[in-house]
C-alpha positions as CSV (number, residue, x, y, z in Angstrom):
1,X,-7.5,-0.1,7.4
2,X,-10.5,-1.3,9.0
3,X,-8.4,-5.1,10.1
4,X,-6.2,-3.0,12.4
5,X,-7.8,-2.5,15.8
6,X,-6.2,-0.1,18.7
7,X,-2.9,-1.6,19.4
8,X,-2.4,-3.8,15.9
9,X,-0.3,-3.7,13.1
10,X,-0.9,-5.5,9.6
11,X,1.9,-6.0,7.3
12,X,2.7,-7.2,3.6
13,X,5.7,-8.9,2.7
14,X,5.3,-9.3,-1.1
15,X,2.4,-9.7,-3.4
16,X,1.9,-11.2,-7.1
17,X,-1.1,-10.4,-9.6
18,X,-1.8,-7.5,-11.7
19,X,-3.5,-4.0,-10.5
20,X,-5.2,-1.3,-12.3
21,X,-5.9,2.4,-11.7
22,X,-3.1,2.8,-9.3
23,X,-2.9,6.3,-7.7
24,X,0.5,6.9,-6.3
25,X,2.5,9.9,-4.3
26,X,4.5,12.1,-5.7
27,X,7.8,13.4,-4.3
28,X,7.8,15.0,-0.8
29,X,8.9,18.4,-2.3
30,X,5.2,18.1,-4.8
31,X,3.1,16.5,-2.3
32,X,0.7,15.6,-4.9
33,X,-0.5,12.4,-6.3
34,X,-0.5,10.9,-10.2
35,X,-3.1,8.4,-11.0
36,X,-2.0,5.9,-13.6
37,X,-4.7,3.8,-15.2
38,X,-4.0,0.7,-17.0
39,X,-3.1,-2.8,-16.3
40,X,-0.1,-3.5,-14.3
41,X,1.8,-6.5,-13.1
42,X,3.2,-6.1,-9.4
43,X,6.9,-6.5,-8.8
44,X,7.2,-5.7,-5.0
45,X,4.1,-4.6,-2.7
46,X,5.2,-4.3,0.9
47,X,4.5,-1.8,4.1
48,X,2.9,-1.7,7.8
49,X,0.3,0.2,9.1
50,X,-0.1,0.8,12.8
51,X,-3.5,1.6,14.7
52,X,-2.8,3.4,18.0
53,X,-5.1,5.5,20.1
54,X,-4.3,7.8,22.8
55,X,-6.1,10.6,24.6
56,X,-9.3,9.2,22.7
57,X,-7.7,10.3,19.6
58,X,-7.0,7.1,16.9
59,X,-3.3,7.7,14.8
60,X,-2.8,5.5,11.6
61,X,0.5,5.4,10.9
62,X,2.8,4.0,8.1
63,X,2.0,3.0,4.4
64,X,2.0,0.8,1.4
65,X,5.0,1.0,-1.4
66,X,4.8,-0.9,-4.4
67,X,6.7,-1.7,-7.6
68,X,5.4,-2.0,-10.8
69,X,5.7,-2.7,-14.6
70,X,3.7,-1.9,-17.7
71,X,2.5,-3.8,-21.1
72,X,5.7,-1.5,-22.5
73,X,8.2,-3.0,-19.7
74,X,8.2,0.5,-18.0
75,X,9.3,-0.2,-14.3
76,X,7.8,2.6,-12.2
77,X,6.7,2.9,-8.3
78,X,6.1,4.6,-5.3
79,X,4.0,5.0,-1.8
80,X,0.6,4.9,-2.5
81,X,-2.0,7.5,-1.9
82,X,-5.5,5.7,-2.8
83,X,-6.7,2.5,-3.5
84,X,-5.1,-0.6,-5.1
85,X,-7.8,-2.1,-7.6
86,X,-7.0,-6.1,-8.1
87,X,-7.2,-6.9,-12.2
88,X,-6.4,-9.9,-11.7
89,X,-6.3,-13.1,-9.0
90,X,-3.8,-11.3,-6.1
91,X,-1.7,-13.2,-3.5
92,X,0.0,-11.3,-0.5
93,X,2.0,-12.6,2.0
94,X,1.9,-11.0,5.5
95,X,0.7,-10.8,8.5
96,X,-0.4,-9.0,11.6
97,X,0.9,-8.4,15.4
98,X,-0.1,-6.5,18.7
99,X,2.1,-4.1,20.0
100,X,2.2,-1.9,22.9
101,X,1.9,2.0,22.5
C-alpha cells in the first residue's frame, strides 16, 4: 500500500466492476491461499489498512475482504492474500484519514 504514509489509513467502502485471477485466504486453521482464475463480478469489496511506524520499524495492519460471483452464479469470498486484477472499468468508493499511533 504505497498511498498510506506513517500515520495514514486508506479505506474502501464498496466497489463495482469485474476482477480476474483473484487469490484469496483460506480459513485461519489452513492458512493457505486458493487462487481462482476467471472473470468475476464484485458484490462487496471493503477494508482498511493502517501504516504506523515505531521504534523505526513500519507495521501494516488490516486487510481487504471481498465478495464475489461467477459466470455460473456461484457466490464465493473472502480476505484477500494477493493482488486484485481489474477485468473490467472498476469504481471504489473510499477514502483516507490520519490518525495518531
Amino acid at each position: 500500500m504505497s498511498y498510506c504514509g506513517n500515520g495514514w489509513a486508506v479505506f474502501i467502502l464498496s466497489a463495482e466492476g469485474a476482477v480476474r485471477n483473484v487469490t484469496l485466504k483460506q480459513p485461519a486453521s489452513s492458512r493457505g491461499t486458493v487462487i481462482y482464475e476467471g472473470y468475476f463480478d464484485i458484490v462487496c469489496l471493503s477494508g482498511v489498512y493502517l501504516l504506523s511506524k515505531s521504534n523505526g520499524l513500519s507495521t501494516l495492519k488490516g486487510g481487504f475482504s471481498i465478495s464475489l460471483v461467477g459466470h455460473d452464479g456461484c457466490l464465493f469470498g473472502g480476505g484477500l492474500a494477493g493482488p486484485l486484477i481489474a477485468a473490467s472499468p472498476v469504481q471504489c468508493a473510499g477514502g483516507h484519514w490520519k490518525f495518531s499511533n
